[in-house]
N, C-alpha and C positions, 0 to 999 in steps of 0.2 A: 269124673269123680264128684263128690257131694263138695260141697264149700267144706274150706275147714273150720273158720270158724268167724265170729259174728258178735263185733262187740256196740252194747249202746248203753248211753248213760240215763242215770235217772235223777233230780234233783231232790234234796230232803231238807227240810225246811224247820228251823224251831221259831215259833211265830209268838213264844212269850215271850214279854219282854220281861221279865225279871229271873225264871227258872233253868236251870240245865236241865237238860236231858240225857240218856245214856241210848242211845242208839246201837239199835239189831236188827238186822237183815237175813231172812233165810228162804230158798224156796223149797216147794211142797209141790210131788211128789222129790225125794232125793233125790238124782243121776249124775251121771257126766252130762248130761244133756245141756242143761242149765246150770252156770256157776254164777254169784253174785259176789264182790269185792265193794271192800272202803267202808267210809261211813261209819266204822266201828268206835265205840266209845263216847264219849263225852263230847255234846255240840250244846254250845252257849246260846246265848239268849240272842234272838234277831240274826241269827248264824244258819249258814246253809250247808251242805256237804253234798260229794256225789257218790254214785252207787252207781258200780260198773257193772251189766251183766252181762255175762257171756256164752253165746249160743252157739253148741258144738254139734251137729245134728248126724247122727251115726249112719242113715241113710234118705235117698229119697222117702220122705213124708212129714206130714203136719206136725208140731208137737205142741202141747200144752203144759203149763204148769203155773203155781199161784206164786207172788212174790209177796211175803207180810215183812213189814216191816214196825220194827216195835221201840215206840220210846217211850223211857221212862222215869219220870221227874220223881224225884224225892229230895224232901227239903224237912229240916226241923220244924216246919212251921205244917206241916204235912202229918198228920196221924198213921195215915200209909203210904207209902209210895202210890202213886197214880199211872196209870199205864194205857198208854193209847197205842190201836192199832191201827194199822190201814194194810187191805189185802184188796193186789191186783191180780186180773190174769195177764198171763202175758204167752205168745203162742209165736213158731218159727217153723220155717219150712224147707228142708232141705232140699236142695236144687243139684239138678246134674252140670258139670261141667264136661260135656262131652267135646270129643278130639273130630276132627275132621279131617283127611287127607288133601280134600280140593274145597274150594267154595264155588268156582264156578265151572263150566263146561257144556259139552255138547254132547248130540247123540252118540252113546256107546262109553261114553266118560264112565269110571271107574271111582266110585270114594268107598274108602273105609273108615267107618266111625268105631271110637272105642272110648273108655270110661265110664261108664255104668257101674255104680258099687253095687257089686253081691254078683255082677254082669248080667249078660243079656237071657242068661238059659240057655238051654239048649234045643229050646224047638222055637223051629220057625217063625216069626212075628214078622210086620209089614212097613215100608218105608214110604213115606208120601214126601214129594217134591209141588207146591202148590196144590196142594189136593191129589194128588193124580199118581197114583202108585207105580212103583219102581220095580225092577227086577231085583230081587235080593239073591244073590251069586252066593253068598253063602253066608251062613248066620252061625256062630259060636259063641260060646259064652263073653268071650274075652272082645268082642271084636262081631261089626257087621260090615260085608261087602254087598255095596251094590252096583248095577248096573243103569244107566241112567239110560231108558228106551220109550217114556210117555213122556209127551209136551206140547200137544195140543192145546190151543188154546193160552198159550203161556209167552208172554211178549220176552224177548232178547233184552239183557241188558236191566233186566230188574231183577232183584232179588224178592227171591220166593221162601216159604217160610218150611222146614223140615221135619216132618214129625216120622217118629221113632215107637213102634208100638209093639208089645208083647206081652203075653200071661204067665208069669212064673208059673212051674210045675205044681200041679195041684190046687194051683189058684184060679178065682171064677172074673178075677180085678183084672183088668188091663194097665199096664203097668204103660206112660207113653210120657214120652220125654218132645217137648218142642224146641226146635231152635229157628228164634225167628230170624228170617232172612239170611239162611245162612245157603243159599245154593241161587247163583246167575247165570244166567243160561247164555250162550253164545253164540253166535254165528262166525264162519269162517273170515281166516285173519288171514292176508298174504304178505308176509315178510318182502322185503326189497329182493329182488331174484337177482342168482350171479349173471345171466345173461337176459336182456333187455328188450331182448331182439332173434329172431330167429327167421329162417327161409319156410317155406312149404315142404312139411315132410319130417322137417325138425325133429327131434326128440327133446324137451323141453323142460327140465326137471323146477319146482319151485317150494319152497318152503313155508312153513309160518303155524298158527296155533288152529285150535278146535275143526280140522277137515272132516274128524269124526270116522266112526270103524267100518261104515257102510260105506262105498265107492259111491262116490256121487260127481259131480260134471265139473267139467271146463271150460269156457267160452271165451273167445277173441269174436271181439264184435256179437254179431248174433249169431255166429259161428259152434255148432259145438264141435268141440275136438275128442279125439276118442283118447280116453285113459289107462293108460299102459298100467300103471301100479299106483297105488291108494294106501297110506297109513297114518296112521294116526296112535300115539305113547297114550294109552288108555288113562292111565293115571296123572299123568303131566299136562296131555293137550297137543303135545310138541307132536308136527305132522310135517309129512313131506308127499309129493306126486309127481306122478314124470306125464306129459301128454304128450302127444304130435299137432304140430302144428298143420290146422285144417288146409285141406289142398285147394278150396275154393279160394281160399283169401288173396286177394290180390297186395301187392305191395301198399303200404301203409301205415300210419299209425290207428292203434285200434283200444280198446280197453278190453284189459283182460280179468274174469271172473270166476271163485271159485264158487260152486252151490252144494249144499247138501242135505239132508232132513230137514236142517233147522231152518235155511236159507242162505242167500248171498253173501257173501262179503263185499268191502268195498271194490271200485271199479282199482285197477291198478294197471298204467300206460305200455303197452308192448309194442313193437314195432316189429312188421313184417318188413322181410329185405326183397 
């Protein structure tokens, strides 16, 4: 969603010292866009006031308007009243506040983004994780899904920065929202396992985060073990795997490792019986 709204002040100053002034503030053009408060009326001599303005900006994009402020001393000693002005520009930018499902993950990870005021359209637009374009699973006005399947080149454990890109309908502007460092890329996690230990032949089941959607290995020692089933909660991260415990391995302690697109995880202690 856009911010809603955006307040700063402005100092106003009567720098005689003998005169009041009658103090007015307004901006040009009119909207909601820009409101200005305070200030109003009668400010003394060597006296300051503030001027609150407030930026409410209806959607993504720049806006501009003048801010004059006008004060005006009249005194009997005065044939006319005297009127001084001062005109600033003053300009604001409405910004997205977009939602995110996950910040980090691994190959096959699922996020959906949504908030976009006026939304996203309805045709197709492109999703980049460090540069490097994403599968977009589907794209609705209200809401984009992607599929997280480029990462090349893209180090574990740093946040990368997310751009969002589309052309409204009938328009030739690319419309693209960034969100810096909002997507971490991961490598496999192994939760502490209920069993510790297993024989040759074993069935093996282990737990833990980011295994990712593609079936990838198992290793005890330099052992790879063959993988009976592979999953991984696209949206969550939350994964689970069963393997057999390899028939070469002799009794021992050994370390046990999960691999997959992204890479290893840490080593984690198993003991062969």
């Amino acid at each position: 969603m856009v911010e809603e709204s955006l307040v700063r002040t402005v100092e106003v100053s009567n720098t005689s010292e003998v005169y009041t002034t009658t103090v007015t503030a307004e901006i040009t053009p009119t909207s909601s866009t820009f409101a200005v408060s305070g200030c109003a009326g009668e400010l003394g001599p060597q006296t300051a006031c503030t001027l609150s303005i407030t930026f409410t900006p209806p959607a993504f994009d720049q806006f501009t308007a003048d801010l004059t402020v006008t004060g005006i001393f009249s005194d009997t000693t005065f044939t006319e009243p005297i009127t001084v002005t001062h005109t600033v520009p003053i300009t604001g930018t409405g910004v997205y506040e977009v939602t995110a499902s996950a910040l980090e993950g691994t190959y096959g990870t699922e996020i959906l983004y949504g908030g976009a005021p006026g939304g996203f359209g309805n045709k197709k637009g492109k999703v980049y994780i460090g540069g490097l374009k994403q599968k977009v699973d589907s794209w609705e006005n209200t809401q984009v899904r992607i599929i997280v399947t480029k990462f090349k080149g893209l180090a574990t454990d740093t946040p990368y920065d997310v751009s969002i890109q589309w052309k409204p309908k009938g328009s030739k502007t690319t419309n693209t929202i960034d969100l810096p460092g909002a997507f971490t890329l991961r490598k496999p996690e192994i939760n502490p396992i209920n069993t510790q230990s297993g024989s040759v032949g074993d069935e093996i089941t282990i737990n833990g985060m980011w295994f990712g959607t593609k079936k990838g290995k198992v290793y005890i020692g330099d052992q790879k073990c063959k993988v009976i089933s592979w999953n991984m909660e696209p949206t969550t991260g939350i994964s689970t795997l069963t393997f057999v415990v390899h028939k070469k391995l002799g009794a021992g302690k050994y370390f046990l490792e999960v691999e997959n697109k992204i890479g290893r995880s840490l080593s984690f202690g198993f003991e062969v019986k």
